[in-house]
N, C-alpha and C positions, 0 to 999 in steps of 0.2 A: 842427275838427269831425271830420276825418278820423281821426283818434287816439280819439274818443268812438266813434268805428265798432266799434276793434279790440272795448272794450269790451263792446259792446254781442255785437259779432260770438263774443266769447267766453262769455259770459252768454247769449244765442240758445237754443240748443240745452242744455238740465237734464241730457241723460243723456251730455254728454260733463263734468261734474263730477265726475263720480263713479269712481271703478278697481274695475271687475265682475272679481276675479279668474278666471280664463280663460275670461273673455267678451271683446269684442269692447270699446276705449276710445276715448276721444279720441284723435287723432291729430295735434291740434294743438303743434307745436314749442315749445320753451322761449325766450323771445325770448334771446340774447345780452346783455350787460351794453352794451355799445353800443348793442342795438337798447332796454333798458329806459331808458337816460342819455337818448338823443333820443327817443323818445316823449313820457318825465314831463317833458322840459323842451315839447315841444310842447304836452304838456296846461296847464301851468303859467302860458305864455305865452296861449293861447287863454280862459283862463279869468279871466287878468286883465285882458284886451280886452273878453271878452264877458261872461264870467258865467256863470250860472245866472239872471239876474233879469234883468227891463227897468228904466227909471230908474222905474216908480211899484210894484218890488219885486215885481210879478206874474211868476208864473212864464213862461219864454221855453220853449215848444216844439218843439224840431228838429224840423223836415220830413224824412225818411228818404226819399228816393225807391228803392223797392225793384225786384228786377224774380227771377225764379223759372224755371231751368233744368231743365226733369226730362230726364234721361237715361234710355232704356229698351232692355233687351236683346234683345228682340224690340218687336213692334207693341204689347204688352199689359204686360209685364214690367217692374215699374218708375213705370209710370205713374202721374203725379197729378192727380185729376181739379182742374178749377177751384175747385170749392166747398172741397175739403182744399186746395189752397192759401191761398183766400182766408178760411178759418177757420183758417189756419198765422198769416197777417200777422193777424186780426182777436186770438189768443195775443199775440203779442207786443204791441201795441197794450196789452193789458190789461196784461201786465208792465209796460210802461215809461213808461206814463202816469205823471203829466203830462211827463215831460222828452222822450221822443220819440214819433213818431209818423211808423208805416212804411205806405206807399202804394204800391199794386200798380201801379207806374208805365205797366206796357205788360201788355196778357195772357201767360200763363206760357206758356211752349217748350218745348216738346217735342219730344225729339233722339232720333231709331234710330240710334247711330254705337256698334258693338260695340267700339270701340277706347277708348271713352267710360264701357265698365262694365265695377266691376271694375279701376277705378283707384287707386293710391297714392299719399300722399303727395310732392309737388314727382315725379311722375313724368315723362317724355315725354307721354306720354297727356294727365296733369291739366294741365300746361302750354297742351298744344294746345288742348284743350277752354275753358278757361278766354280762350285768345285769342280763339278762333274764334267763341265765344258772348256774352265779356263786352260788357254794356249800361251806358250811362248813363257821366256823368262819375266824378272822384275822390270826390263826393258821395255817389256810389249805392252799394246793397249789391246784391250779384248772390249768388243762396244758387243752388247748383248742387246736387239731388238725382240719386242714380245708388246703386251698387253699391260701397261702399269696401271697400278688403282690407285685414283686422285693425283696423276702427276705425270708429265711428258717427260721426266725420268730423273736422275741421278747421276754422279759422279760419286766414288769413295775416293780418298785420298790415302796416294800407294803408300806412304812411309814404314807399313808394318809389312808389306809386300816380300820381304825374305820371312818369315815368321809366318804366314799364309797367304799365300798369292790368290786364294778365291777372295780376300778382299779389297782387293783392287778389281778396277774398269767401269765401263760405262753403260747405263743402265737406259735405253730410250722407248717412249712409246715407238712401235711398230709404223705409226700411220705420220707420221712426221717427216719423213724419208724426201728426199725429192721426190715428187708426185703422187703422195700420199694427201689424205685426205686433212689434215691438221697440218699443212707446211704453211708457215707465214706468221 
């Protein structure tokens, strides 16, 4: 299931599909031919244990237990209130119906750590923040909102996820949100 995350986690966010010539893009890595060989053989293997279906061919559901980090650069700056989270997860829901299905596992956090905005990809910074704040097992998606530089964010891919879980989740500009100032 972990390997349906990266998935998901790369499909998440629409406006990092796309290359805004000198705008601001995804930021997520190109996996490695090693890291593409062991994922599609994990998908491969997961898929012929579990499926897509139950034995009466009814669709099977993933449960997503989700959880929501805003990083803010002041008190104000940054912030997401509860409702734009919980109409963030209630999107996605609508996307990935019927195969998953993301639940706002604990209320969202909210973090003043100025070391924390204004992060880049695999930085010191996104490192620390991603240990210091990740929630939930290798199951869970942890989406960390903040200030990214040169990029409306990031996906890592969980495979190594038992080995150190701060590197797995998803990484998004802050202003991308429903009714944020960069959504579209």
């Amino acid at each position: 299931m972990r390997h349906y995350m990266f998935l998901v986690a790369v499909l998440l966010f629409h406006t990092c599909a796309f290359h805004i010539v000198g705008e601001r893009t995804c930021g997520t890595h190109d996996p490695t031919r090693d890291e593409i060989v062991k994922i599609t053989k994990a998908m491969k293997t997961w898929t012929a244990n579990n499926g897509y279906y139950n034995k009466r061919n009814e669709i099977k559901t993933i449960q997503i237990e989700t959880y929501w980090n805003s990083i803010t650069k002041n008190r104000s700056k940054g912030a997401i209130s509860e409702t734009v989270v919980r109409e963030s997860i209630g999107i996605l829901n609508t996307a990935f119906s019927p195969y998953f299905k993301f639940t706002l596992a604990a209320d969202p956090v909210t973090k003043f750590k100025s070391s924390y905005w204004g992060i880049e990809y695999y930085s010191d910074s996104e490192l620390d923040m991603r240990d210091k704040l990740r929630r939930g097992g290798c199951g869970a998606l942890n989406i960390y909102s903040t200030y990214t530089v040169d990029s409306l964010g990031w996906a890592t891919l969980p495979h190594d996820c038992a080995k150190k879980k701060s590197n797995d989740g998803v990484v998004i500009l802050y202003s991308t949100v429903p009714g944020g100032s960069r959504v579209g």
